[in-house]
C-alpha positions, 0 to 999 in steps of 0.5 A: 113338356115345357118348363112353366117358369119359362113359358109365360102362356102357361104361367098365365093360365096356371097362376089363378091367385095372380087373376084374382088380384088383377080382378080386384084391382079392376073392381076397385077401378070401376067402382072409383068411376064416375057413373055412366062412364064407360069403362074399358077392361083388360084382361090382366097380364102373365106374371112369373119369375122371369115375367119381371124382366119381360112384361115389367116395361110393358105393364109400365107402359099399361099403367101409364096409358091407363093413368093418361085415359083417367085423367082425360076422362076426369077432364071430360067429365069437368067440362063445362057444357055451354048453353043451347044458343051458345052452343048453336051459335059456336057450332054456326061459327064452326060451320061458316069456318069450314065453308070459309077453309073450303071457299078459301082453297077453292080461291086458290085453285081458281088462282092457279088455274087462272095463271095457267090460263094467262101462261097458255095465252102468252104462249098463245100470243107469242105463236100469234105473234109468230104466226103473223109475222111468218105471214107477212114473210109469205105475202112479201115474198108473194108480192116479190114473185108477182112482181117478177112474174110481172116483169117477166110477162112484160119481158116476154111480151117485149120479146115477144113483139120482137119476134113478131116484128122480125117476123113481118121482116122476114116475110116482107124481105121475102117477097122482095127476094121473090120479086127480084127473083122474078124480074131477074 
């Protein structure tokens, strides 16, 4: 079985003379609250010999979070209650100040969407800026390949009507040949 002066869980539950003066304590509390306060309760800590050394800083810290939770309920308790209208119109200030907050981040979300937008558009811009002047390259480039397709119809042309006048030549010189051929 293991030593009680060791285990604290056993200390604990064998040490009723330490529940009674924690209870006690507590009673003494609770009557030194204000009336309808609500009161919290604990249920007391293990004592032993060695409980000094393990639970002294945690009580400490109990106590003082149990004097820190007094003082704010001493400080409630004295709080001064404000009048219906006082308390109406602090409550309309405090609504019109959340849908202020929230009109207000709402604005600087537009913001930023709206500066999104008019980067997207200058890029939109530049691309069109681009796109235009590829199209004007591709219609000056067309008008250079009309123009030379012109020139060449005219060369052609040109040639062309060479060939068909050295042709008539060739007919012509032909029948002259053949009417030499013929008287000779």
């Amino acid at each position: 079985m293991a030593d009680s002066n060791r285990d604290l869980g056993l200390t604990y539950l064998y040490e009723n003379r330490q529940h009674r003066s924690q209870a006690g304590k507590m009673a003494e509390r609770q009557q030194q609250q204000r009336p309808g306060s609500p009161t919290l309760t604990m249920a007391p800590l293990p004592h032993s010999n060695d409980a000094s050394r393990d639970w002294g800083p945690a009580q400490g810290n109990l106590e003082t979070a149990k004097m820190a939770l007094d003082a704010l309920r001493s400080l409630i308790m004295d709080a001064v209650f404000l009048d219906e209208e006082a308390y109406t119109n602090s409550a309309t200030l405090q609504l019109y100040q959340q849908r202020l907050q929230a009109q207000q981040r709402r604005i600087l979300q537009l913001e930023g969407e709206a500066e999104a937008l008019r980067v997207e558009s200058g890029r939109q811009q530049d691309a069109l800026v681009q796109q235009r002047s590829l199209t004007r390259a591709a219609e000056a480039r067309i008008q250079e390949l009309q123009q030379e397709l012109e020139n060449n119809a005219v060369v052609f042309d040109m040639h062309y009507s060479e060939l068909l006048v050295k042709g008539e030549e060739i007919e012509r010189l032909k029948s002259v040949i053949e009417g030499m051929g013929g008287t000779g």
